[in-house]
N, C-alpha and C positions, 0 to 999 in steps of 0.2 A: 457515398456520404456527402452532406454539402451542411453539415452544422461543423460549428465553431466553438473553443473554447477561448472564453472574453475576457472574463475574469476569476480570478484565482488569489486565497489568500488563505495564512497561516495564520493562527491566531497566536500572539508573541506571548503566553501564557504557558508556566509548567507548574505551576500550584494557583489554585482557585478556589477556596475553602470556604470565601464568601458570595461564590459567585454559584447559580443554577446553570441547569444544563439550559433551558431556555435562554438565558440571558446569555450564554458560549454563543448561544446557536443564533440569535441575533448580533451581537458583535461581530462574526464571523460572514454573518451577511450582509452586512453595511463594508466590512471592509471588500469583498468580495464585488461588492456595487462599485463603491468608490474608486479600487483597481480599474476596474471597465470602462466607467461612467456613464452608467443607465444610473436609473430612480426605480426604488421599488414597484412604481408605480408601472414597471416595463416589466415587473416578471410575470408569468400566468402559467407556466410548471413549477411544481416543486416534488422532491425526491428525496427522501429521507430513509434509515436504515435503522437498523436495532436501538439505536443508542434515544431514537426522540421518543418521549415522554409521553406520559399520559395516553392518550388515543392517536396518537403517530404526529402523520400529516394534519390531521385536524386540530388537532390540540396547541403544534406548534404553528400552523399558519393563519390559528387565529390570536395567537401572541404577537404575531409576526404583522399581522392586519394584512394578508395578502389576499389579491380577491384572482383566485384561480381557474382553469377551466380543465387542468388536468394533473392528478398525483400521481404516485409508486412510490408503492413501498416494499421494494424487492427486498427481501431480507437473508443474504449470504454470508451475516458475519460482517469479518474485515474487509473481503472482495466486492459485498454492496456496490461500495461504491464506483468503483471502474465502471460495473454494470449498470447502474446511475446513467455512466457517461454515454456510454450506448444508448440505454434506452431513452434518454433524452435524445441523442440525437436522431432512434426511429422516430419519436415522440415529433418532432419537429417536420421532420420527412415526410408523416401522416399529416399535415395539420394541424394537429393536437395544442400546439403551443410554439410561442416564438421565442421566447427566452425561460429558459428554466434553470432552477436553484436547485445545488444540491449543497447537503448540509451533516457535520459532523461537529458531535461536541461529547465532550467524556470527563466525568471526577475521579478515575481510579486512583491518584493521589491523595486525593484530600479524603476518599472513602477507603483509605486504607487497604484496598484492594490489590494484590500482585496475583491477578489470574493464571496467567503460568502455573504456580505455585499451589493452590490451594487445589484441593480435590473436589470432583464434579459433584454438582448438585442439584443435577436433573432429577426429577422423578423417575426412578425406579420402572412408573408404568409405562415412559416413552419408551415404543420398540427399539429406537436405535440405541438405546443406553440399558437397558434392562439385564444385557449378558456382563457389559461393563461395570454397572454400578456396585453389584461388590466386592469389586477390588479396588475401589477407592481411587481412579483414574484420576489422574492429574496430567495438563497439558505436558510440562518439563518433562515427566515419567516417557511419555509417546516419544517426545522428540530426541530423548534420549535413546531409545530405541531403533529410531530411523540413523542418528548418527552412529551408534555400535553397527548397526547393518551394513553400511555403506561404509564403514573402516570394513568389515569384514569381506565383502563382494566384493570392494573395489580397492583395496589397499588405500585408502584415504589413513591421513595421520591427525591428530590434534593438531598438531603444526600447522596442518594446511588450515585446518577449523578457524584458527585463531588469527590467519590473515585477512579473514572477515571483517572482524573486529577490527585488526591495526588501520586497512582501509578506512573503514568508518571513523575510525579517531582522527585519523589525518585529516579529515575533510571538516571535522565538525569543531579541529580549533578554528576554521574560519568561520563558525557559526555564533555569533554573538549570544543567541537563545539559547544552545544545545548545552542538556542538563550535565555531560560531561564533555568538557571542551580541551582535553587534557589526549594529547597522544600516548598512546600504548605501545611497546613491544608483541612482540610474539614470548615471549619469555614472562613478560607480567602477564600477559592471560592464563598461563600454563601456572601461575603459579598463585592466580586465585584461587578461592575453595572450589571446590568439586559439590557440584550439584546435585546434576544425574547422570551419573558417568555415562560418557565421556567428556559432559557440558562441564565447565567453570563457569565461575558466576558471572565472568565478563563474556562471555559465548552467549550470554543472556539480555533481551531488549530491557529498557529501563521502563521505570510505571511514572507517568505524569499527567496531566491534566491537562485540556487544551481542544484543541477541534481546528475546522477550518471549513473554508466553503468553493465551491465551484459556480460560473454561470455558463452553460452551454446556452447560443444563442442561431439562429438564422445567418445564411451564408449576408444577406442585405445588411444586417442590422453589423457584422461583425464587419464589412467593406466599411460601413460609417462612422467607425470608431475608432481614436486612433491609438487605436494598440497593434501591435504585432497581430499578425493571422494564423493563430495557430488552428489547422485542421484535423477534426478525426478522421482516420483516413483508412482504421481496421481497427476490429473489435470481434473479441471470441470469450465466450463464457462456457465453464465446462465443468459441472455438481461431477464429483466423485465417492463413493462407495465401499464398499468392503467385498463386493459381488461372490456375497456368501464365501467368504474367507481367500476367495479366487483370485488373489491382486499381490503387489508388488509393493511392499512400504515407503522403497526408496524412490518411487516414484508419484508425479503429480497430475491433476489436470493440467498444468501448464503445456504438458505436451499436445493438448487438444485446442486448449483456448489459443496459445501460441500460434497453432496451425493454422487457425482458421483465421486470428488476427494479419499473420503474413499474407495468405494469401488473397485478403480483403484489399490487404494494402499496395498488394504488388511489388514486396522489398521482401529481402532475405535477413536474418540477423547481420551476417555481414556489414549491411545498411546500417544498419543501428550502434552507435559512439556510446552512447549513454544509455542505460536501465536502472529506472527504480523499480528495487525486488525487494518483499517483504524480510525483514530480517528479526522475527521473534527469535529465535536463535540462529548462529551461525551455519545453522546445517541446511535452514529454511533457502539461505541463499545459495546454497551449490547444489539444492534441488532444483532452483529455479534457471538457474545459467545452465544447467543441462537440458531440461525438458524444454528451454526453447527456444534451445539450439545453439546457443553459444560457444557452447564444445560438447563433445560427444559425451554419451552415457559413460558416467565414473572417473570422469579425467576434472570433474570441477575444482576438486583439491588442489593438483598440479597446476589448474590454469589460474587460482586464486594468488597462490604463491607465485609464479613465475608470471603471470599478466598483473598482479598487482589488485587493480579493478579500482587505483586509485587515479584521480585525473592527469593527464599528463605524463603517466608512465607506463600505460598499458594501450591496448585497442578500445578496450572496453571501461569506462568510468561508473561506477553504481553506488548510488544513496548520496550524493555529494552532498547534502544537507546534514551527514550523519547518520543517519536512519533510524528505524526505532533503538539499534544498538549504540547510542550514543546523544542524538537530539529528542527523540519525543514518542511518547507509545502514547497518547489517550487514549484508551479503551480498543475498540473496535478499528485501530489506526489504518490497519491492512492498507488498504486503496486513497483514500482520502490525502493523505500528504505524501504518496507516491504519485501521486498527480500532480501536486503541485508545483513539487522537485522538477517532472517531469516539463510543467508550463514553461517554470522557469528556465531549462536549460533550452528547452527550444526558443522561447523568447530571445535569449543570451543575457539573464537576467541573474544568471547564478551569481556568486558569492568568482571577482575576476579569479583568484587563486584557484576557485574548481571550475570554472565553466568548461565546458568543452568548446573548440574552435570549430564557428561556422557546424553547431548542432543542427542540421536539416530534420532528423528522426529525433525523436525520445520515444522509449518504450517505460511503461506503467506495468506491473502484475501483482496481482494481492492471491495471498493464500487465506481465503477466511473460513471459520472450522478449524480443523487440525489433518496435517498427514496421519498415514497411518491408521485412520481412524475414518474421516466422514470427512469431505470439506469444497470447496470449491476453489476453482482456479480463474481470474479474471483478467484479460490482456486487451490493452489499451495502446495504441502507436497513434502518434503526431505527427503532423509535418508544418515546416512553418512556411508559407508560403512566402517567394519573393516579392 
């Protein structure tokens, strides 16, 4: 790998009722510029995902007035975007481009939308939905499913589910943005409503509006700027399936894209202090700290509770932004501000109360799709160079 991630920014937004996704997605790119300090005038990739409008890439990069020489529009869901980062930096590796944009922008708040929640509304004719559609599948429904499984295979408890959650609270009162900046117990999530049993409602991401942007750049262009160096240095992408009923719910691609990310990188999780892991529900993340490798298969419960997974009192720190269960879900969030998180800590750019000390690794993974069901898994490691 010899590309770089330059610039990286959040968009400080969790309601937008007067703003377009267009206009997210430009704001997100100027900030995204001005982090770095190139001029649009320096981009010639762009990378976009479910969420852009109209005719994709074309529609927004000519809002955008960007005069390009190469797109993708891989389209994974939430995990996009990790895969973005990858492919940008093959993209760059090939020739193909020297600095490219990736871009995320979402109004599930202001559209009233809590996708979790609402029942699928595929067509009927797509083969992959066709046995599901009538029984009125809903994301929560799945996931609650995966976490009744993994209490029953694995003796996992609510208790442990809910230290998800307290984690993410802790980190996201240092979040000035995060839509809930309020710490929790273990005892108030157990004693929110019950969703889809075994989930409460605080087991559950929050719906806001917002996006953010990335610029993966050339190893030249990222020595002449002076920001941190942060390098990708592995990356694994891994579509998962149902293989004709033949699979294992509580399990993910992470265990493949993970694989393949470590050994790109030449580091073990060991290596790794910080991970941002997708957290649509709390059970989302003790899939992830297992399949790659965190701790072994079924013990993510015990190590959430007893490692904490908050910064400064465990091995391991994750979401220190808050994560979707606390600061920000727009839409499609998966990967896109798991990256950010992720810039951040390796920068040493966090929030002093979560950073991690001397972050050399940060690890990124988006689950976009759904367990259980169809989905894909995306893993992203950094390093920041001395």
């Amino acid at each position: 790998m010899t590309a770089y991630i330059a610039g990286a920014y959040e968009l400080p937004i969790r309601h937008a009722p007067d703003q377009s996704l267009a206009q997210l997605q430009a704001q997100a790119m100027l900030g995204a510029l001005a982090d770095a300090g190139l001029e649009k005038s320096d981009i010639d990739g762009f990378f976009c995902g479910p969420d852009a409008p109209g005719t994709g890439p074309l529609s927004i990069a000519d809002y955008l007035n960007l005069k390009l020489r190469h797109v993708d529009t891989t389209n994974t869901s939430g995990s996009s975007y990790p895969i973005h980062v990858a492919h940008a930096a093959q993209a760059i590796a090939a020739g193909k481009c020297n600095v490219a944009l990736i871009t995320l922008a979402g109004r599930p708040r202001s559209e009233g939308r809590a996708k979790g929640a609402l029942v699928r509304r595929d067509s009927p004719d797509q083969p992959d939905f066709q046995w599901e559609h009538p029984f009125g599948l809903a994301v929560i429904n799945v996931y609650g499913m995966v976490a009744m499984r993994h209490m029953y295979k694995y003796g996992t408890t609510p208790e442990q589910l809910a230290w998800v959650k307290v984690a993410a609270s802790r980190h996201a009162q240092h979040n000035p943005l995060a839509l809930l900046p309020t710490p929790v117990t273990v005892e108030e999530v157990l004693a929110s409503p019950l969703v889809c049993d075994p989930l409460h409602r605080l087991d559950c991401c929050v719906v806001t509006d917002g996006g953010g942007a990335l610029l993966v750049v050339r190893k030249e262009i990222a020595q002449s700027l002076k920001r941190p160096r942060i390098k990708i240095i592995g990356t694994g992408e891994a579509p998962e399936g149902q293989n004709g009923g033949y699979f294992e719910i509580t399990d993910s691609g992470a265990r493949r894209s993970g694989r393949m990310a470590f050994e790109q990188a030449g580091i073990t999780p060991a290596d790794v202090h910080y991970a941002s892991l997708y957290d649509s529900f709390t059970i989302t993340v003790l899939v992830q700290l297992e399949d790659l490798g965190f701790c072994p298969k079924g013990e993510a419960g015990r190590f959430a509770m007893e490692q904490s997974l908050i910064a400064g009192q465990g091995r391991l720190a994750v979401n220190t932004d808050g994560g979707g269960l606390c600061n920000n879900h727009p839409g499609n969030r998966g990967g896109m501000t798991k990256m950010i998180e992720a810039v951040r800590q390796a920068r040493g750019e966090a929030h002093p109360a979560v950073q991690v000390p001397d972050c050399q690794f940060a690890l990124a993974n988006a689950i976009g799709g759904q367990l259980a069901v169809r989905h894909a898994s995306a893993t992203v490691i950094l390093e920041r160079e001395s």
